[in-house]
Every structure is written in C-alpha cells, then in structure tokens.
C-alpha positions, -999 to +999 in steps of 0.1 A: -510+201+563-498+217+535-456+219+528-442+229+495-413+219+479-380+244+470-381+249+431-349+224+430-341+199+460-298+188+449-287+157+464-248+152+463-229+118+469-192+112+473-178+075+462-161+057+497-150+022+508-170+005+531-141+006+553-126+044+554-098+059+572-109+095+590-087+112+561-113+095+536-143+103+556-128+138+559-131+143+520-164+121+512-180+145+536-168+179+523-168+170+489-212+158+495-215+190+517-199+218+489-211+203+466-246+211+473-243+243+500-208+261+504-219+273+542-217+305+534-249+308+559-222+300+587-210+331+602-176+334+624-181+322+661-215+308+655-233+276+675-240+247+654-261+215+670-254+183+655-282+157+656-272+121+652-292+095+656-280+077+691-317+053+692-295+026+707-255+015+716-250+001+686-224+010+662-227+018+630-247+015+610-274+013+635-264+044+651-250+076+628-214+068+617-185+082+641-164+089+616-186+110+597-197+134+628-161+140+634-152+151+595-187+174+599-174+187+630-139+198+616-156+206+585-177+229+604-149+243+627-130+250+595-156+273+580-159+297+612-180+279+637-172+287+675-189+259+694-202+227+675-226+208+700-234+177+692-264+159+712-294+133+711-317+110+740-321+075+733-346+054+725-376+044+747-361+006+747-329+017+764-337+045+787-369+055+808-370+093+813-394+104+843-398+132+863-385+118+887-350+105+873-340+082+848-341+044+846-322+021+825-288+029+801-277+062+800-276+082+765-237+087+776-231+051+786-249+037+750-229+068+732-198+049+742-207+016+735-214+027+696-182+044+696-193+077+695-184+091+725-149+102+722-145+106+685-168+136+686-150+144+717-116+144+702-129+164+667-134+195+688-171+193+700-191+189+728-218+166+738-251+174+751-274+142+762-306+160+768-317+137+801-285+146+822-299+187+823-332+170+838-368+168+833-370+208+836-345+214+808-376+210+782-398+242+764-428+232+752-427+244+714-462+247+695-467+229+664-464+252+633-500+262+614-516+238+596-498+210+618-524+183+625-505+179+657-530+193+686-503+193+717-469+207+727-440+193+714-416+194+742-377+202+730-345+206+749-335+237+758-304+239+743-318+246+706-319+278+718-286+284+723-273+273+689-277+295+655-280+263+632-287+223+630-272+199+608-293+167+605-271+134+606-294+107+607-290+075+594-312+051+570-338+032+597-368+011+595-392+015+624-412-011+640-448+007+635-441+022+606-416+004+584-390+019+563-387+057+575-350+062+562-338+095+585-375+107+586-380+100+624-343+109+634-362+143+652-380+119+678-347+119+694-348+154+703-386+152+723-387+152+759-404+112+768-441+125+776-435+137+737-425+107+725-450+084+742-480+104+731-472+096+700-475+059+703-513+053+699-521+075+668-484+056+652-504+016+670-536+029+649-513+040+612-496+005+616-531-016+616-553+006+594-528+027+571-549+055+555-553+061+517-523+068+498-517+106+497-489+124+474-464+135+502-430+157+496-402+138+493-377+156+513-395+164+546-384+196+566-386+194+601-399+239+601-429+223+588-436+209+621-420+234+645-394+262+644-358+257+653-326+278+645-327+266+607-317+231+598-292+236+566-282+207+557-293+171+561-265+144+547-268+107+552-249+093+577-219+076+565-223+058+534-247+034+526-241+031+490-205+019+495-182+015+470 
C-alpha cells in the first residue's frame, strides 16, 4: 500500500496541569486546535462525529479524557456546527455484539462508568453507541485501492449522516501489537464480524513480525476507507502534563 505524506504535517501542544478545571481544558484545547487548523472547513449547521476511544469503563487516561470532548464539543459549536455526535462501541472484552443481540456491558453503561456519559451530554452533544441501532445499522464499506485488506469493512451507519470527523483517541498499547499510541482508535467504529477477522492476521504479526519497513508517521484513516473527512486528530487530554 502506498500513502504519502502532506509536504508539512504541524503538531501543536498547549501547556496544562495534570489536574485541570473545564475553563483550562477549554483553552489547552483551542489554543492546540487553532493553532494548527482555524476550522474554516466547518460550515454553519454542519454534522461533526466525534470518535473517542471508549475500549473500556475506565476513566481517563484509559479511555479519552471527558473534559477534553466537552471543550471540543463547545469549541466546535462555537465555530458554526449544528449537531456534534459524539459515538464509539467497546471493546471485544467488555461487550459481545451478535446478530442476535448483545451480551455483556453496554457501550452506554461503561460510558458512564469512565465519566463520559453526561459531560459530553451536558457540552451540547449527542451520543451515538453504535450496538443500540442493531446489527443492521452497519454498511459494508470497501477498502480503498492499494489496501492489502481483501474483505468489507463494516461501519455504522451514522458516518453518513455527518459532514466531518474529529479523531480523539488517546495514547494505548495493545496486547498483539504493543505500543500503537491512537493508531487503532478506528477499530472502535467496525461492526464485531470486522473486528474479529482481524484477529488471526494481528496472532500471526505478534509471533513472526515482518521486516522492518519505512511507514508514514502520521497514519490517515482515507488511506484505508472513505469517510466524511477526518480534519483533525488531537491527543486526548494531555499526556505531557505540566
């Protein structure tokens, strides 16, 4: 698969305490988010998607700060946007999506329990957990040219009712593939069939890695399929804390 890089990729980080008030989340966030992209891309009454990273009910930094989905969702409202959806499925360990219904913790119930429920809730946004529309609320979306992805990648539905995506995930390790920062933060959005396919190819990476190949450092998720455009991708909350 061939991806290129942008002649310049700008990274922006904003100085915070490990313990800020929303007011101080409020200006970390727009002061990283101008500083790199003044949203000019965001047009009156448009539909943004959020994606956090919701993998379990742990709160932060486990799961994708609550504070700092609440300052991007008044940033966001701020600068025009008409709905701001904000909406992820949890991990494989916590709930069991079939056909048939759904085992185990709900992405609701373990959105609570990491404190994100409400905040997002109370910033002016709506939540949209991807197993409560059922196991027909999926499109099957085929994997761009050059992909060396051979199936379907099946999405929710309700990326294509929104005119942008901002990327919140947070910095992870994985347990088949070690330190993948917020590389893997798009597995949240595949329907389970999705997810599970992908479990012996990642079983055989883990025992026999391949060569070492020169890879992009920022990774694009248009590369892989085609959403409504994903503009900007901030870290969660802030790891480097000051």
């Amino acid at each position: 698969m061939s991806l290129s890089l942008a002649p310049q990729e700008i990274v922006s980080l904003a100085p915070l305490n490990r313990d800020p008030s929303p007011p101080e989340m409020d200006q970390a966030i727009r002061e990283a988010t101008l500083a790199v992209d003044t949203l000019d891309w965001l047009r009156p009454g448009d539909t943004v998607f959020i994606k956090p990273v919701l993998n379990s009910g742990k709160p932060y930094p486990s799961t994708t700060s609550p504070l700092a989905i609440a300052s991007m969702v008044r940033l966001l409202k701020e600068k025009g946007a008409g709905r701001v959806i904000v909406g992820d499925m949890s991990g494989v360990g916590h709930l069991d999506q079939r056909p048939e219904g759904c085992k185990g913790r709900s992405s609701r119930e373990l959105a609570k329990s990491a404190g994100l429920l409400d905040i997002v809730l109370e910033a002016g946004a709506e939540w949209a957990f991807f197993e409560e529309a059922g196991w027909d609320s999926f499109y099957t979306e085929q994997p761009a040219p050059g992909s060396h992805w051979r199936e379907g990648v099946t999405l929710p539905n309700v990326l294509r009712q929104v005119d942008h995506i901002v990327s919140m995930p947070r910095c992870s390790r994985h347990a088949l593939l070690g330190n993948t920062l917020g590389l893997k933060s798009v597995v949240g959005y595949m329907r389970y069939d999705t997810r599970l396919s992908t479990t012996t190819p990642l079983r055989a990476f883990k025992k026999k890695p391949p060569k070492p190949t020169p890879f992009p450092p920022c990774y694009k998720s248009s590369a892989w399929w085609s959403p409504p455009p994903t503009r900007y991708w901030p870290p969660s909350a802030p790891t480097w804390a000051m």
